[in-house]
N, C-alpha and C positions, 0 to 999 in steps of 0.2 A: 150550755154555752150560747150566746146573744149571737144572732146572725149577722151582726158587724163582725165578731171576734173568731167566728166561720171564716168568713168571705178572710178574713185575714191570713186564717191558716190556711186556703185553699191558694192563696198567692204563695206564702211561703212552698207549697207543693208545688207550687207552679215553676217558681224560680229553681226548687232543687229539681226538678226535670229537666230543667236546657241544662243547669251548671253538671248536673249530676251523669249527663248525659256522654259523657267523654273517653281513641281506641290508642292502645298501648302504641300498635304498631303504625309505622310511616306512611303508609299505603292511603296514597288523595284517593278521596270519593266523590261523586259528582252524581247529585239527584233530588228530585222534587216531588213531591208526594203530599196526599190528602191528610189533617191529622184531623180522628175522630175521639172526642173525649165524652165518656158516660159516667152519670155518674156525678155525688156531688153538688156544692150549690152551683156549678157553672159549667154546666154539659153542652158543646156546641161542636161546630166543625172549623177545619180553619187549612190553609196548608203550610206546608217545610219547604223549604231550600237548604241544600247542603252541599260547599265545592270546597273540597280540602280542610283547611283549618277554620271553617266560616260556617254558619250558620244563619242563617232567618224565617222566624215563623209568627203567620199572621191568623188572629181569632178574630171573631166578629163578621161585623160588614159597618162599611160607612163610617158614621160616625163615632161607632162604638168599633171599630177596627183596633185591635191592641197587638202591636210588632214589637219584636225581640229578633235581636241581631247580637249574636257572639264570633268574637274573632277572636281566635285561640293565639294570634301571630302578634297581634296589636296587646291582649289581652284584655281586653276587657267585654263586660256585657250589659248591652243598653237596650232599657223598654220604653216604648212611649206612653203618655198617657193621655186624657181627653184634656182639653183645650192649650194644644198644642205645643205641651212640654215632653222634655225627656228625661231619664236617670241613665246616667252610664255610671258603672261599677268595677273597677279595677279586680283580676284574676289574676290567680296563677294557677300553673298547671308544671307538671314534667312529664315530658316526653312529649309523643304525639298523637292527636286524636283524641275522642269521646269516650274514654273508657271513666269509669268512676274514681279509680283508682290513681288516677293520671292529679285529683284535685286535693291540696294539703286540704282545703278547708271543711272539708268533709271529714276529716278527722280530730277535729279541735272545734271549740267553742259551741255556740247554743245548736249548731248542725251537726255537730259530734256524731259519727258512725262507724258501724261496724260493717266492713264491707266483703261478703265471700260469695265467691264463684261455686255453685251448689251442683252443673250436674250443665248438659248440654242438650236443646231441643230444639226441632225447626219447627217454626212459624210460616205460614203463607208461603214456604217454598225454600225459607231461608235459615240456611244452619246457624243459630245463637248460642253464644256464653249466657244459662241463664245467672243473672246476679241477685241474692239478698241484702237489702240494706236495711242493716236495725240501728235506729236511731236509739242515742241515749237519752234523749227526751222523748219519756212513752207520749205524750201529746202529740209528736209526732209521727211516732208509729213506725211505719217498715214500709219498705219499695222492693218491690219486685221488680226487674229488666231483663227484658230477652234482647239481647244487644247483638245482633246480625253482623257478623266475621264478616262478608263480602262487602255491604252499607260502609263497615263503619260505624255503625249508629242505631241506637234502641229502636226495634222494630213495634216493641210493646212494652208499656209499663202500667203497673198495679200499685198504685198507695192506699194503705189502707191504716185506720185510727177512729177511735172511737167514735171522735165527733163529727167528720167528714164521712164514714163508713169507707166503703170501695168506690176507688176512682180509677177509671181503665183507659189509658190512653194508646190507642194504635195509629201505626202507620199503614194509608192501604192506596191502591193504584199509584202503586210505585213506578218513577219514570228515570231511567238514569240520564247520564248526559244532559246539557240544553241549558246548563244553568247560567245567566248574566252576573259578571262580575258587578254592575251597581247596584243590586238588588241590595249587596253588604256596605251602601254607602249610607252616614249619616240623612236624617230624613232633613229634607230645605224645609226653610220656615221655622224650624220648631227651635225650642228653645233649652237650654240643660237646666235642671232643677237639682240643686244641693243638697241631696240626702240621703241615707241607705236605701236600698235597692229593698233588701230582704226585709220584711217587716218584722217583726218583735212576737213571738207568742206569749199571748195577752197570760197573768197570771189569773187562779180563778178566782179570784178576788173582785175581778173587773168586769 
């Protein structure tokens, strides 16, 4: 596989980690924390915000700074990219919160998955539902999430696939409370850009 057609699929990883990210129950959460990702063509640090049905998380620095902001209320979820455009992307969900199971689209079309609740372990402190998720497109392989009952929200996740290998992303220096509601406001300046969010896994032909 061409390291364009990488980078592609480590977006699509990337995008089913915030979508994929989603808690059965009503219970708002409110906290911000460092995300460390290893692993992978795009191993960096970056951090979360999380208050309620909102979301936002920032990678890079600067100019290569890359934000995602999901609103579970609004529904939808929009990244930005470099020179100063954005994609926002229409969701559904049932119920409330970050569980996986909460997202139809995780079980229909080229993200098609099988998703089960395997067995219960704490992280850093915190008692998780650990989850399996086996995609039916082997290209894209299987996720592993430790998804923290008091969070709300995957404390750690594991993708792993042939051509990415293991990709490990955690949450650490966990902070509750303190969160600003604009944090989840459209970024000024930038611009919407018309088109799917999720990219395409390239066939191997390409």
């Amino acid at each position: 596989m061409s390291t364009k057609n990488k980078h592609q699929l480590f977006m699509l990883f990337a995008c089913l980690l915030i979508m994929g990210a989603c808690s059965g129950s009503a219970r708002a959460s409110e906290f911000s924390a460092d995300v460390i990702i290893t692993g992978g063509p795009m191993p960096g640090e970056g951090k979360i915000w999380v208050k309620g049905q909102k979301m936002r998380q920032e990678m890079g620095k600067q100019e290569e700074k890359r934000v995602i902001i999901m609103d579970l209320d609004q529904g939808f979820l929009l990244r930005t990219l470099q020179g100063g455009i954005y994609i926002k992307t229409k969701i559904k969900s049932e119920g409330k919160g970050f569980r996986p199971e909460n997202f139809m689209w995780l079980q229909q079309g080229m993200a098609e998955a099988q998703i089960k609740v395997v067995g219960k372990e704490t992280v850093m402190g915190y008692e998780c539902d650990k989850y399996l998720i086996t995609f039916k497109n082997n290209e894209i392989g299987t996720m592993t999430q430790w998804f923290a009952i008091k969070l709300g929200y995957p404390i750690k996740t594991i993708n792993k696939n042939a051509a990415l290998g293991e990709v490990i992303t955690e949450l650490q220096n966990i902070k509750k409370g303190g969160v600003k509601d604009d944090l989840f406001l459209l970024p000024d300046g930038f611009t919407e850009l018309q088109q799917p969010l999720i990219p395409q896994i390239p066939n191997k032909s390409q």
